[in-house]
C-alpha positions in Angstrom: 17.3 93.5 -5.1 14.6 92.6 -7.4 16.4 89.4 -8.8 17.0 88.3 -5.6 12.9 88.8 -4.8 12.3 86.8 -8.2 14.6 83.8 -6.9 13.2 83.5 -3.6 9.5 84.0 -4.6 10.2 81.3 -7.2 12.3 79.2 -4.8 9.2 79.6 -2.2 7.1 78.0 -4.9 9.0 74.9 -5.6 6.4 72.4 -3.9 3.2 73.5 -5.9 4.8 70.3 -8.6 3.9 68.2 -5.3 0.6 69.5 -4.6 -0.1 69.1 -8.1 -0.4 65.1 -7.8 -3.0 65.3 -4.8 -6.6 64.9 -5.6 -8.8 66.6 -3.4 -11.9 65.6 -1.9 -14.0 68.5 -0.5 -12.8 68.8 2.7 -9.7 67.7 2.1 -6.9 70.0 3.4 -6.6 73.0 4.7 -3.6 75.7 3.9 -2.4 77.2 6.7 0.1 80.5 6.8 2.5 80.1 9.3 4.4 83.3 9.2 4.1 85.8 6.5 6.3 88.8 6.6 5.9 91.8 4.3 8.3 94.2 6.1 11.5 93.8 4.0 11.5 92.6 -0.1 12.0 88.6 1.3 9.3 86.7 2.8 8.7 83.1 3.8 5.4 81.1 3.3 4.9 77.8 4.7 1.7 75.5 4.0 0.9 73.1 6.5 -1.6 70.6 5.1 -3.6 68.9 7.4 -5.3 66.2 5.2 -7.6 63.2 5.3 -9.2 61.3 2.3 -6.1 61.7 0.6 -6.2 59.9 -3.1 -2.5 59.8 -4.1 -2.6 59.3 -7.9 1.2 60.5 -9.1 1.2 59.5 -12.7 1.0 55.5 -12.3 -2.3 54.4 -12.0 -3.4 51.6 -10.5 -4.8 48.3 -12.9 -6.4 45.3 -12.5 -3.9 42.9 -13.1 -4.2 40.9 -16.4 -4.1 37.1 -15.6 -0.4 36.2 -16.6 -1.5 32.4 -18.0 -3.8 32.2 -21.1 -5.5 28.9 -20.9 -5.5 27.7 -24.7 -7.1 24.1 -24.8 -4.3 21.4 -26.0 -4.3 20.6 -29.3 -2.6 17.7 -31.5 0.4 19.5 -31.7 2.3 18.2 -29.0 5.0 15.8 -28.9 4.7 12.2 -28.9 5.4 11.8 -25.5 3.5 14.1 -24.2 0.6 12.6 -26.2 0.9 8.9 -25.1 1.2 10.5 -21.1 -2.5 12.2 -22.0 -3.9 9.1 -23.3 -3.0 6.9 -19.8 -5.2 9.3 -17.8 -8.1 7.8 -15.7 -11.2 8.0 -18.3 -13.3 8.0 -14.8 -12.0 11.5 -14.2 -13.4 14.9 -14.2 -13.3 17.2 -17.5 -11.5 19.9 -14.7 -9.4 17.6 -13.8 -8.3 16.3 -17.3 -8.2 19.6 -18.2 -5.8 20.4 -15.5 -3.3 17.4 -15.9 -3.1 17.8 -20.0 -1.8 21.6 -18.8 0.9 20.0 -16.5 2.3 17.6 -19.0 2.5 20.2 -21.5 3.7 22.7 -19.6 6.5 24.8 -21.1 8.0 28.3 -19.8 6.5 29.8 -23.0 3.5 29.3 -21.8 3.8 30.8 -18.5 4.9 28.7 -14.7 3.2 26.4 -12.7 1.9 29.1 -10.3 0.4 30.9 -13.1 -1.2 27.8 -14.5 -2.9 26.5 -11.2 -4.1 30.4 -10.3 -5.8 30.4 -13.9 -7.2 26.6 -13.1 -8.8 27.7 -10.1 -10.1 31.3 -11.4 -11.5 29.7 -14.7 -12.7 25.8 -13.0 -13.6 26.4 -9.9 -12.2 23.4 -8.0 -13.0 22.0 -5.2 -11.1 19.9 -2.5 -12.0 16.4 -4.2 -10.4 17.8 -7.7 -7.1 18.8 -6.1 -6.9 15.1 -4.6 -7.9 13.8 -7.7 -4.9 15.6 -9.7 -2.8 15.4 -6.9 -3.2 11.7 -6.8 -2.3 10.7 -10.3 1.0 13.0 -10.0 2.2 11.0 -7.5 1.2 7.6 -8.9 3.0 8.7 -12.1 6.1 9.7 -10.4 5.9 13.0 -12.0 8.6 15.8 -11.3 6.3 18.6 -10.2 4.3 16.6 -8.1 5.6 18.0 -4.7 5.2 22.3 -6.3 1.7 20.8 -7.2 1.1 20.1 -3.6 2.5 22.8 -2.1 1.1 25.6 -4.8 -2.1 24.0 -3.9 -1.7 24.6 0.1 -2.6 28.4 -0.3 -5.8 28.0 -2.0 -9.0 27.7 0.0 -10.7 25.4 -2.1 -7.8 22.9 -1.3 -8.9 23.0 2.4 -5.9 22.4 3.4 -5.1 20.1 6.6 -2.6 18.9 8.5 -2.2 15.5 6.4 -1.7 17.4 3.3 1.7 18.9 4.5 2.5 15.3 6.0 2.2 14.1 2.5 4.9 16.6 1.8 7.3 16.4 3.9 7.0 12.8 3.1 7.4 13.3 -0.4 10.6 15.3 0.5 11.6 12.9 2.7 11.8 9.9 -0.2 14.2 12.7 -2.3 16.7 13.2 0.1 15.8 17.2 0.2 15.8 17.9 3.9 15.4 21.4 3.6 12.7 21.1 1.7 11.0 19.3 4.0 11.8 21.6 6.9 10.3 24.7 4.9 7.2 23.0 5.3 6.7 22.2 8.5 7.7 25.6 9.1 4.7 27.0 7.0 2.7 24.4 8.7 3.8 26.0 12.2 3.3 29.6 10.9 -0.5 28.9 9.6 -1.7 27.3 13.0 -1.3 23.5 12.7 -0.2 21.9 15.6 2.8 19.1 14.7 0.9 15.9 15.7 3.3 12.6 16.1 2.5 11.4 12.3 4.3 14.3 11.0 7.1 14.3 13.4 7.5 10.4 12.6 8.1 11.5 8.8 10.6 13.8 10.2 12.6 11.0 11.5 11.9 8.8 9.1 13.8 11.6 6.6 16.8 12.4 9.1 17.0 8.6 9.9 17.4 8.1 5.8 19.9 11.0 5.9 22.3 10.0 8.6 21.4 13.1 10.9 21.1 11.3 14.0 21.1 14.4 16.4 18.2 15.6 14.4 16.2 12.2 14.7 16.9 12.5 18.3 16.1 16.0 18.5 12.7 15.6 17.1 11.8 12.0 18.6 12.1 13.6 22.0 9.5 16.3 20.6 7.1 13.8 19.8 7.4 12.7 23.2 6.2 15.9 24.6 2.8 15.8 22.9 2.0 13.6 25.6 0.5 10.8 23.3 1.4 7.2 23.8 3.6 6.4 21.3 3.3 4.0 18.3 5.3 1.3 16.6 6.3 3.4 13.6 7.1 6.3 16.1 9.4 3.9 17.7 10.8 2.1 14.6 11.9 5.1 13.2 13.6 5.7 15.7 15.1 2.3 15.9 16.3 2.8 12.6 17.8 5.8 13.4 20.0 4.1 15.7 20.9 1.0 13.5 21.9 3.1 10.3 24.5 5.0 12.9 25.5 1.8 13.9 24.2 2.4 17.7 22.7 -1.3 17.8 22.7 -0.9 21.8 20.5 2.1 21.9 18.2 0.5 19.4 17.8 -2.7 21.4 16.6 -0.2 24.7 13.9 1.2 22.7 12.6 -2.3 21.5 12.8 -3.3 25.4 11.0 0.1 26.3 8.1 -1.0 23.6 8.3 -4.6 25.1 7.3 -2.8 28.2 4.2 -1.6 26.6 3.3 -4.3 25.0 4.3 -2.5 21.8 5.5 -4.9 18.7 7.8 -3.4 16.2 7.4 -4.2 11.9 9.4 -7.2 11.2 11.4 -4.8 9.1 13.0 -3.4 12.0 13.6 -6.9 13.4 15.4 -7.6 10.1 17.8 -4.7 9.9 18.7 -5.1 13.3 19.3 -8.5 13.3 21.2 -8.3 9.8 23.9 -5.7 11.6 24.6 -8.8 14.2 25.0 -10.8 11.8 26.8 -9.2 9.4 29.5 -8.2 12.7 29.6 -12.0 13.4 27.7 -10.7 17.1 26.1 -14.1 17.4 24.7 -13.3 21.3 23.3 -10.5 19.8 21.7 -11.8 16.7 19.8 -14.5 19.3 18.4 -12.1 21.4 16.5 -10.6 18.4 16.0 -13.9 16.5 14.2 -14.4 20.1 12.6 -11.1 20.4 11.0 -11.6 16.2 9.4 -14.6 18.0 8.4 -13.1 21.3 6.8 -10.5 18.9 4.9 -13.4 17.5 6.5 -12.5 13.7 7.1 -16.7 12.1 10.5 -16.3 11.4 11.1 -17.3 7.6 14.2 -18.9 5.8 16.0 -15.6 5.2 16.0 -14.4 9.1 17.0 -18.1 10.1 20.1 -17.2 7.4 20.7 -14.3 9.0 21.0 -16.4 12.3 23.1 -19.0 10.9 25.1 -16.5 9.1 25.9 -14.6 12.5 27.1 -18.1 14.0 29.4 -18.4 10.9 30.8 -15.3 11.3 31.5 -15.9 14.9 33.4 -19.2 14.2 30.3 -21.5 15.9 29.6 -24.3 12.9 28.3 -26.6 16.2 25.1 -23.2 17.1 24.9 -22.9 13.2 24.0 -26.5 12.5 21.6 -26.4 15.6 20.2 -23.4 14.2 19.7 -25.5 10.7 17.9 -28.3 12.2 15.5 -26.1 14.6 14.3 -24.5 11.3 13.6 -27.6 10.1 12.1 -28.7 13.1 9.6 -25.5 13.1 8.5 -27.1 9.4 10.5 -24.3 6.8 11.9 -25.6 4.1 16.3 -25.2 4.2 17.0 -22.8 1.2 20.4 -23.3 -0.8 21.7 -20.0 1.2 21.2 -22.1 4.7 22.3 -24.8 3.3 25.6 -22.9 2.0 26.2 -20.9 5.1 26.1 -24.5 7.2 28.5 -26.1 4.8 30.8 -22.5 5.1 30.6 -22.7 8.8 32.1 -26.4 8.8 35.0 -25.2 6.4 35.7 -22.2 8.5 36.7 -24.9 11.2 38.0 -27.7 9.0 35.2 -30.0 9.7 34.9 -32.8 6.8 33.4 -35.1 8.6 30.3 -33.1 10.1 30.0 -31.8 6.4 29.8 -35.1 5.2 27.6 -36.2 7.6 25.4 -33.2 6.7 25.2 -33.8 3.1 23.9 -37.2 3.8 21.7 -35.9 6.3 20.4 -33.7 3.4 20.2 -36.5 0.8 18.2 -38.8 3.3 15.3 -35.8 4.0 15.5 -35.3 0.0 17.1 -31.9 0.0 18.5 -31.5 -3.2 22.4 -29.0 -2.8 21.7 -26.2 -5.1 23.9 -24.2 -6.6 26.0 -21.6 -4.0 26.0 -24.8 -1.7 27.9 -26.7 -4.4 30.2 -23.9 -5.3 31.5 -24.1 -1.2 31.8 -27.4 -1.6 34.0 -27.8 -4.8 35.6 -25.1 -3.4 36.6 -26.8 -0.4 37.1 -30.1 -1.6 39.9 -28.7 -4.3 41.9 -26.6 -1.9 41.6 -30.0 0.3 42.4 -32.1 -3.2 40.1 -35.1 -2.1 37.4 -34.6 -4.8 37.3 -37.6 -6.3 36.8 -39.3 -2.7 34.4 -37.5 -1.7 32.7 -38.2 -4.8 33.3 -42.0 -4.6 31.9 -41.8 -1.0 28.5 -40.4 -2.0 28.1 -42.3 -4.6 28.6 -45.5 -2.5 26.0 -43.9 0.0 23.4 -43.3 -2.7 23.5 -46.9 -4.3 23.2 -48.0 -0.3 20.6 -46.1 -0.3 18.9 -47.2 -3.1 18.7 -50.7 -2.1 17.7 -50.3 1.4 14.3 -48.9 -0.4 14.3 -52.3 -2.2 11.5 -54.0 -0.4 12.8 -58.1 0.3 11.2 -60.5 -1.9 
């Protein structure tokens, strides 16, 4: 009977270990007996704490944490590379920001990571919003790889003062790489601190899905941009253009040109270009002339590669006649034929077996003193071969040019 009063007093005594890691602070609990009963040898005792100003300080303590980067000023002994990257930086620039940038391009995991490194920048430098652009700036003119982790390390700082361009910049910069998800991280951390998505950053967004072939994406987020309720501007609408042209959707790229049309709203010749290069490239001639006539509607001068592009489409469609037109208009308008026109005419008239118009054509070009370059002559010999009249046609010119020549002789 005793033993078993030993192992229940001891058993009832099992949480003092507990009660030994809680530091009191006067008044800081109060032990309470529930129930204490005396009248056989076995008793139970219950403490009910009620506490407040509790310290817990169980056996780990808690420290300041050590900063986990030591900042050691570079010295000579670094590679060659890394010494000829120090000496290109701006001599205009800050000592912080020097300081900063020789840390970057020498940074090894030895050393500690980039998060480390910019923590120890800012606790030791003190930065401020103009140094962060500064550093930021000569990353990304020097194409360096940790450019982008720079920028967005930098976005939870408050002397970055971060803004809404900043993760534009960003998702741009993700956008360029290819890494969509990247790109999508960020916007969600934009969302999450309380920007509002304005139509520049949702433009980059299409811009990168547009690159990437996501076109239900680009759509997705176009008609987004739409709901701001903001007018809409070229490079909202060109990227979206493009969107349609890389997935081949020519049509639906054409309706949005129209809908800018409407609004007085002039895409960048760029777009003109790439949509005008997929008719011609398909041989869609109809199609190539109604944007060879929107460029000029848009009051772009149309130059001697979208007039090839033209004449290119008419080859491809079988229409030497439209494609010599086209030739002469764009001498007409005062632009000097380039050997690609000039080729593309002469490939036109083989297409259809036309010797005669070619032959006219050279002579037209030797009497306005174009000179055939060097694709052009390829299509001819070419031609002439497979025809085996080389020598002919050669005879014939040369009679033309020594006609010509005299006729210049002034009578005596």
């Amino acid at each position: 009977m005793a033993l078993c009063h030993c192992n229940m007093l001891s058993s009832s005594y099992s949480i003092s270990p507990k009660i030994n890691h809680i530091k009191v602070t006067k008044p800081s609990f109060f032990p309470v007996q529930e129930r204490v009963r005396w009248g056989c040898r076995r008793f139970r005792f219950v403490q009910v704490f009620a506490v407040t100003n509790v310290e817990e300080i169980e056996k780990t303590e808690v420290k300041e944490e050590k900063p986990r980067f030591r900042w050691i000023e570079i010295g000579p002994n670094i590679t060659e590379e890394q010494k000829q990257a120090i000496s290109q930086l701006p001599l205009k620039m800050t000592r912080r920001c020097i300081a900063m940038l020789k840390q970057i391009i020498c940074l090894c995991p030895e050393k500690g990571n980039l998060s480390d490194l910019l923590a120890a920048w800012v606790r030791i430098m003190k930065p401020r919003r103009a140094d962060w652009l500064a550093v930021l700036k000569e990353l990304k003119t020097k194409e360096h790889p940790l450019y982008i982790q720079v920028a967005e390390l930098a976005l939870q700082y408050e002397s970055f003062e971060a803004n809404i361009r900043d993760y534009t910049k960003i998702i741009h910069g993700y956008g360029k790489l290819n890494q969509i998800q990247g790109a999508e991280n960020t916007l969600a951390a934009m969302k999450r601190r309380g920007f509002i998505c304005d139509q520049v950053t949702l433009t980059a967004m299409v811009d990168m899905y547009s690159k990437a072939g996501n076109l239900k994406r680009a759509e997705e987020t176009f008609e987004e941009m739409k709901l701001l309720g903001q007018p809409l501007d070229k490079r909202s609408y060109g990227s979206m253009i493009m969107s349609y042209i890389r997935a081949g959707m020519t049509e639906r790229g054409e309706i949005l040109l129209r809908e800018m049309d409407a609004q007085q709203i002039y895409a960048g010749s760029e777009v003109y270009k790439a949509l005008l290069r997929v008719y011609s490239m398909n041989g869609d001639s109809e199609g190539a002339q109604r944007v060879f006539e929107a460029i000029q509607f848009a009051g772009i001068s149309p130059d001697a590669r979208l007039c090839a592009l033209l004449i290119n489409a008419y080859l491809m469609a079988g229409e030497s006649q439209k494609a010599y037109i086209a030739f002469k208009n764009m001498r007409k308008a005062g632009l000097q034929p380039s050997d690609k026109c000039v080729a593309l005419v002469l490939a036109a008239f083989e297409k259809e077996n036309k010797l005669n118009m070619a032959l006219n054509f050279l002579i037209d070009l030797e009497r306005n003193g174009n000179v055939v370059g060097k694709e052009a002559s390829a299509i001819l010999a070419g031609w002439f071969k497979r025809l085996g009249v080389v020598e002919e046609v050669e005879s014939v010119l040369r009679g033309y040019a020594t006609r010509e020549s005299y006729s210049k002789i002034p009578a005596s």
